[in-house]
C-alpha positions in Angstrom: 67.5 76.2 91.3 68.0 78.3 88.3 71.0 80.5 87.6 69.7 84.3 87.5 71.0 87.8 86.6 68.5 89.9 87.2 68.6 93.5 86.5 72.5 93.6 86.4 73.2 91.2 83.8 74.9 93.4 81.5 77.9 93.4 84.2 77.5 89.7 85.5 79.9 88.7 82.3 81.7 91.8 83.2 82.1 92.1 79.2 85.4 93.8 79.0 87.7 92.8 82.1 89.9 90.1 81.9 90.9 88.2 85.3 94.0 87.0 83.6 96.1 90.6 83.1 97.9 90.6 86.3 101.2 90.5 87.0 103.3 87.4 88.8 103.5 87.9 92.8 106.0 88.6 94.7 107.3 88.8 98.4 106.2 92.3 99.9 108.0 94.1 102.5 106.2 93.6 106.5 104.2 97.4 106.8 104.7 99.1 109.8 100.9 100.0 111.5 100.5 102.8 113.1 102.2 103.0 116.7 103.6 105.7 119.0 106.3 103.4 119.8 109.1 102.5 117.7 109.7 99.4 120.2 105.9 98.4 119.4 106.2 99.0 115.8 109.2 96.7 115.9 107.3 93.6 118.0 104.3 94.0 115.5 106.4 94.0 112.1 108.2 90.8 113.8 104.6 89.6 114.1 103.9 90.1 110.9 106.5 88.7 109.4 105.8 85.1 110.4 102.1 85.8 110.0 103.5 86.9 106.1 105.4 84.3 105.3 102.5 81.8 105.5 100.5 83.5 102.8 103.4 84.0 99.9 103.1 81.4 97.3 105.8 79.8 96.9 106.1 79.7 93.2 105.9 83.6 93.1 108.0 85.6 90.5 109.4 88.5 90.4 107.2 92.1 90.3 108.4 94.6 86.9 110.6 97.2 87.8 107.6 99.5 88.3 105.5 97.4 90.8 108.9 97.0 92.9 108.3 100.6 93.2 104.9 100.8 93.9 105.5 98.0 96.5 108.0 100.6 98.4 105.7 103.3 98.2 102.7 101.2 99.4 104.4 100.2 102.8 106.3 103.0 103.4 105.8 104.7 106.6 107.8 107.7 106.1 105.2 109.5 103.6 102.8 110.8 106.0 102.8 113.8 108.6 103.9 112.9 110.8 105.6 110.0 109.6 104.0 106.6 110.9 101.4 105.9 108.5 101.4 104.1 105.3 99.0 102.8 102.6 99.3 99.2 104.4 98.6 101.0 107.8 94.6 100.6 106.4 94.9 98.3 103.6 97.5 95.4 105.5 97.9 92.1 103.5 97.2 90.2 106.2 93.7 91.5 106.5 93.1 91.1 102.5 94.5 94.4 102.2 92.0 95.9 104.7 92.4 97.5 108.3 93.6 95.5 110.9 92.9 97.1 113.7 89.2 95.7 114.6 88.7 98.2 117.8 87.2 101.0 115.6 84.6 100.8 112.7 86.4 103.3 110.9 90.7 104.3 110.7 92.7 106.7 111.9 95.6 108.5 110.3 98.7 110.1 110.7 97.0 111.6 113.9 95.7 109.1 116.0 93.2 111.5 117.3 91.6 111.9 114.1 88.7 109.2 112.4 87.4 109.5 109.2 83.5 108.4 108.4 84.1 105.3 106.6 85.2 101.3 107.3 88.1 101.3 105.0 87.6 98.6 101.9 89.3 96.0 100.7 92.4 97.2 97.9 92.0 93.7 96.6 90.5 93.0 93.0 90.2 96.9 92.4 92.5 96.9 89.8 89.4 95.0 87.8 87.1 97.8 88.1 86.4 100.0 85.0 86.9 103.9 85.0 83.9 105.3 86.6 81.2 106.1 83.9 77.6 106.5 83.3 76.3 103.1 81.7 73.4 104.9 79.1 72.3 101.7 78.4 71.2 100.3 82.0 70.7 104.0 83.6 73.3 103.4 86.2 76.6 104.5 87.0 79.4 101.7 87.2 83.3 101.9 88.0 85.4 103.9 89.4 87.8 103.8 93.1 86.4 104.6 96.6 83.3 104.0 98.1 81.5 106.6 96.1 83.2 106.5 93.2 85.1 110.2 93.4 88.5 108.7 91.3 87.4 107.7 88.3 91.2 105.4 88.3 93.0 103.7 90.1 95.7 105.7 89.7 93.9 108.8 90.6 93.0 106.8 93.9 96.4 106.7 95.1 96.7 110.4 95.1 94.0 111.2 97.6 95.3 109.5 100.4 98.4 111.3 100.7 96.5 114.8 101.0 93.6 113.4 102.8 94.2 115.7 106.5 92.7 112.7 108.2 94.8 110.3 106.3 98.4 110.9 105.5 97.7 114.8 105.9 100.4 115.7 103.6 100.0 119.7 102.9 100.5 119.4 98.9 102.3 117.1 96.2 105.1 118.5 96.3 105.8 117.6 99.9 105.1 114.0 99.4 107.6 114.2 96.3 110.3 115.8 98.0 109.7 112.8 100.9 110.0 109.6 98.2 113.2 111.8 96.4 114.6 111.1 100.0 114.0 107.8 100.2 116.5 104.7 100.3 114.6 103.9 96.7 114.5 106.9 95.0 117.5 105.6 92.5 114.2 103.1 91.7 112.1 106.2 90.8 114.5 108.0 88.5 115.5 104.0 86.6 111.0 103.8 85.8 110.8 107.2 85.3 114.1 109.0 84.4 115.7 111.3 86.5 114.4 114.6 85.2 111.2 113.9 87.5 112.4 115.8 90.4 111.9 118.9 88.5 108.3 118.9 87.7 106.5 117.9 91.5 103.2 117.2 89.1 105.1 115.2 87.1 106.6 113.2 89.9 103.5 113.1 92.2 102.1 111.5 88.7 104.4 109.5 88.5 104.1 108.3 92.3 100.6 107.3 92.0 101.2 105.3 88.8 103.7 103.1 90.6 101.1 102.4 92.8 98.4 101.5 90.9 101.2 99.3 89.3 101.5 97.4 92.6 97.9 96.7 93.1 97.6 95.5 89.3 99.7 92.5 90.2 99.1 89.0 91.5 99.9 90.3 95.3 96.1 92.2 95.4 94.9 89.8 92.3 95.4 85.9 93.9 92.2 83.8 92.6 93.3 81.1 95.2 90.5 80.3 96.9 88.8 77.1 97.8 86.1 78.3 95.5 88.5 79.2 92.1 89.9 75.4 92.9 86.3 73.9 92.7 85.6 75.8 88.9 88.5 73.9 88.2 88.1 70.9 89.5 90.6 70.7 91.4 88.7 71.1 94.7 85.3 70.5 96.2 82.5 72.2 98.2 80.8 70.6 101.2 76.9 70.0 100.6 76.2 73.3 102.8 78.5 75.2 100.6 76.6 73.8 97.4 73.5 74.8 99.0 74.9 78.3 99.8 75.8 79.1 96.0 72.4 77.6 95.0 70.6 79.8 96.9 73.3 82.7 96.7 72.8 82.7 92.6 68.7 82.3 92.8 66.6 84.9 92.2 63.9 83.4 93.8 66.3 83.1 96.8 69.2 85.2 97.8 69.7 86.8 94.3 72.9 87.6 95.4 74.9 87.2 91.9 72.5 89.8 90.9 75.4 92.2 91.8 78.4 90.0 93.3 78.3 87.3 89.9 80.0 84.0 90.6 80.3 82.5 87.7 83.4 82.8 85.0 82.6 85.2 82.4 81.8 84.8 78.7 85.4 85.2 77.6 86.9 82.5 80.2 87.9 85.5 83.1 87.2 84.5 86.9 84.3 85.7 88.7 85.2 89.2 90.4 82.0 88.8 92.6 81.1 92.4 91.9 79.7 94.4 89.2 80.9 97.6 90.4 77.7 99.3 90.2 76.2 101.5 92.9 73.8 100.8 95.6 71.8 102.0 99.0 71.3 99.2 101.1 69.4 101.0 103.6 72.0 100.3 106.1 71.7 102.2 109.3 73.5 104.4 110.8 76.4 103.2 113.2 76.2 104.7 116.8 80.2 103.2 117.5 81.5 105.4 114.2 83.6 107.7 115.9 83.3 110.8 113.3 80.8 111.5 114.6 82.6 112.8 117.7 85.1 114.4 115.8 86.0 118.4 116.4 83.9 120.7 114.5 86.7 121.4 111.6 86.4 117.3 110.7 83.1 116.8 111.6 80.4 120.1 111.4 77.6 118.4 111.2 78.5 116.0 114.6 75.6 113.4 115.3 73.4 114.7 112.3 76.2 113.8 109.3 74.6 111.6 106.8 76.9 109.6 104.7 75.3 110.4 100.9 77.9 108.4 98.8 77.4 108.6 95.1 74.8 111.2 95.5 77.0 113.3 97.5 80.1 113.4 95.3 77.5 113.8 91.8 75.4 116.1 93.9 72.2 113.7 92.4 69.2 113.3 94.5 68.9 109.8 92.8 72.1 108.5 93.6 71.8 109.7 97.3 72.8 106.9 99.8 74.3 104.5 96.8 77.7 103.0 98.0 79.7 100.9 95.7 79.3 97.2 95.3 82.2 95.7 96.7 84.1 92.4 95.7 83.1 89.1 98.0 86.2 87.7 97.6 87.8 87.2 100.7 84.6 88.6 102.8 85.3 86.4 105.8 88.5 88.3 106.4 87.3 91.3 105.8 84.9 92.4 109.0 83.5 94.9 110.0 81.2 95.1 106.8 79.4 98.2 105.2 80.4 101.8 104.3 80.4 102.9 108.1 81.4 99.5 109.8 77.5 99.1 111.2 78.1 94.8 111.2 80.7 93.2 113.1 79.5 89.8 111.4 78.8 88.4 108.2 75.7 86.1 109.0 74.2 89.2 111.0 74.8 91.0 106.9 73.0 87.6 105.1 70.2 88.2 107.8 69.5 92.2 106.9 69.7 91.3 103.5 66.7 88.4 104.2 64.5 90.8 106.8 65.4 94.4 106.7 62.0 94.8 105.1 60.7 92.1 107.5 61.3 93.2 111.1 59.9 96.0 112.8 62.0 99.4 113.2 64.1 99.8 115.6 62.3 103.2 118.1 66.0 104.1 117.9 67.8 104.8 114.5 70.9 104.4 116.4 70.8 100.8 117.9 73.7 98.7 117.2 74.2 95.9 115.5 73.7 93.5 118.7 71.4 95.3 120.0 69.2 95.0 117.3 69.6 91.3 116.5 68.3 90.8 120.2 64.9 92.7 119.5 64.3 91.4 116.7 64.1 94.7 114.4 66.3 97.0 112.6 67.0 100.6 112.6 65.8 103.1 110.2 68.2 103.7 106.9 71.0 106.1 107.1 69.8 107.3 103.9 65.9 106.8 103.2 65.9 107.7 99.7 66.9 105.4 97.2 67.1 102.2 99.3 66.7 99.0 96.9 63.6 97.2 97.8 63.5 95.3 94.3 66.4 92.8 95.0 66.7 92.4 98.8 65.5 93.2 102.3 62.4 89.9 102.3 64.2 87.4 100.6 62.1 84.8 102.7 65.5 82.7 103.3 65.1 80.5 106.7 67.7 80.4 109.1 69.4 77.3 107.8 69.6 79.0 103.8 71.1 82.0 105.8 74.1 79.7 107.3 74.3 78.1 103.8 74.8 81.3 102.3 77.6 82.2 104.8 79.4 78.9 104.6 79.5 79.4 100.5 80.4 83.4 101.1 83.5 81.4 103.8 84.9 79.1 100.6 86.1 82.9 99.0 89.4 83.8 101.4 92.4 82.9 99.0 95.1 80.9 100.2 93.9 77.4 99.6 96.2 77.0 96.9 99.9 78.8 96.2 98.8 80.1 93.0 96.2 80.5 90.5 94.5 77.3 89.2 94.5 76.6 85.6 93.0 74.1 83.4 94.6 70.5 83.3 95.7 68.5 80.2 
């Protein structure tokens, strides 16, 4: 079967991003989740730690002066309010810098009482994507942090958790300032960033987020050590399923998945990112187990009626309505539950709404679950209607052993399989 790009092809080179601009990796401090318990948050970071100390390469060098930083920022638990909650609480390493508590689609916060309305991505490979812009050329809107693209950097990213009330509910920068000025590191601050930074809370807050998206430029959110990186090297193989999955996961004709999630190395020699960071509406349904929509009033007006709009809601574009942003693949078996609102617990029950959404009859109720579903036999209505991309999936006519292909290629992503990147051999 023939390699395809389809209508994203512009962004399956992804022209301008090299894979090769990170930073060595280093040993990270074990996060603290969120607890209520001191005594549990000390039996879970000793957890952690042995869990930890199986995925650090071995070979790893130091971070720069700025990336320690960010690193200390990044896990530290004393930045929210109350204190408890890091960036790690939803983003943990071992998770492939997603949440690792599975019992809820969505995270909570600082306050434990309190959800928010989306399954927290992956902070891995984000550094890669470009500053959110409007691409004139193909008519679509690429780049940018968050599912709906509302920071247009990754440094602007890290700001918004720290103020988020159902996050780390910090009541302005300058609180968040004053906490990392009391901090064990803060001599680290003033070395990066001099210390005439405490006078100027904009400055420092600036300054704060910058470490940060230092951190998550560097080989600890960046690994290419998967199974599959191995294999374009040479220095690894893929099991005849697996070779069938990427046939059929690169066809057109088939699963057209590198449409948007390209797997091959680009033009100028970078790795495959398996994302183009464009924009999309799946048609995915809405999720009767994400608890927003049980939140009080003052989180939550709308209750049961909230729609998630995405890019269409932050632009306020009736075309972009229900588009979330194309995420990376890499590490997508560690990465579960999947979708902007957590609506699939598993990835072959994603490959199989990809191949019959447009297939199957509807669902009578738009809020059936994921199981639920699968056991009739249909799917529920889209969360948003408008928009919904017909062109590239929904009946891609894929049988039930090309869907298991698909997911045992998708499996051959999770890094680890080697302690660093691999490189070409003399």
């Amino acid at each position: 079967m023939g390699y395809s790009f389809h209508k994203h092809e512009r962004f399956a080179f992804v022209k301008t991003i090299t894979a090769e601009s990170c930073m060595k990796q280093a040993v990270f401090p074990v996060p603290f989740p969120r607890a209520n318990s001191t005594m549990l948050r000390a039996a879970v970071a000793m957890v952690l730690l042995l869990t930890l100390s199986n995925m650090i390469p071995s070979a790893a060098a130091p971070l720069t002066t700025k990336q320690r930083l960010g690193r200390n920022l990044f896990f530290d638990t004393n930045l929210s309010t109350p204190a408890g909650q890091s960036c790690a609480s939803c983003h943990a390493p071992e998770r492939a810098f997603t949440d690792p508590d599975r019992s809820s689609p969505t995270s909570a916060g600082a306050n434990p009482d309190l959800r928010g309305s989306r399954n927290a991505p992956t902070a891995m490979y984000m550094a890669f994507s470009p500053r959110f812009h409007f691409d004139a050329d193909e008519g679509l809107y690429l780049g940018g942090q968050f599912i709906d693209g509302r920071a247009p950097t990754l440094k602007a990213q890290a700001k918004g958790p720290f103020l988020n009330p159902i996050e780390m509910a910090n009541g302005s920068p300058a609180e968040v300032v004053e906490k990392v000025r009391a901090a064990s590191y803060a001599p680290l601050v003033e070395r990066v960033y001099g210390a005439g930074l405490w006078d100027n809370a904009t400055r420092a807050y600036d300054a704060i987020a910058d470490a940060i998206a230092a951190f998550e430029r560097s080989e600890v959110f960046n690994r290419f050590t998967s199974r599959y990186d191995y294999f374009l090297y040479g220095q690894a193989s893929l099991t005849t399923r697996e070779l069938r999955g990427r046939a059929l996961f690169e066809a057109a004709d088939k699963g057209n998945c590198a449409a948007c999630h390209p797997s091959r190395p680009t033009r100028e020699g970078g790795r495959p990112l398996f994302t183009d960071f464009s924009y999309d509406n799946l048609g995915v349904p809405r999720n009767p187990a994400n608890p927003f929509y049980r939140q009080p009033a003052e989180v939550n007006p709308d209750g049961f009626e909230f729609v998630d709009e995405g890019l269409g809601g932050v632009l306020k574009l009736a075309a972009e309505k229900g588009k979330m942003k194309v995420p990376t693949l890499r590490n997508i078996a560690r990465t579960a539950p999947y979708m902007h609102n957590g609506y699939f617990k598993t990835l072959r029950a994603v490959v199989d709404f990809y191949n019959t959404r447009d297939v199957k009859p509807r669902c009578l109720d738009p809020m059936t679950a994921e199981a639920e579903a699968l056991a009739a036999g249909c799917w529920p209505a889209p969360e948003v209607t408008a928009n919904v991309n017909h062109d590239e999936l929904g009946d891609l006519g894929l049988t039930e052993q090309e869907v298991d292909d698909i997911v045992a290629f998708l499996k051959t992503l999770n890094d680890g399989y080697g302690k660093t990147r691999p490189t070409l051999r003399n």
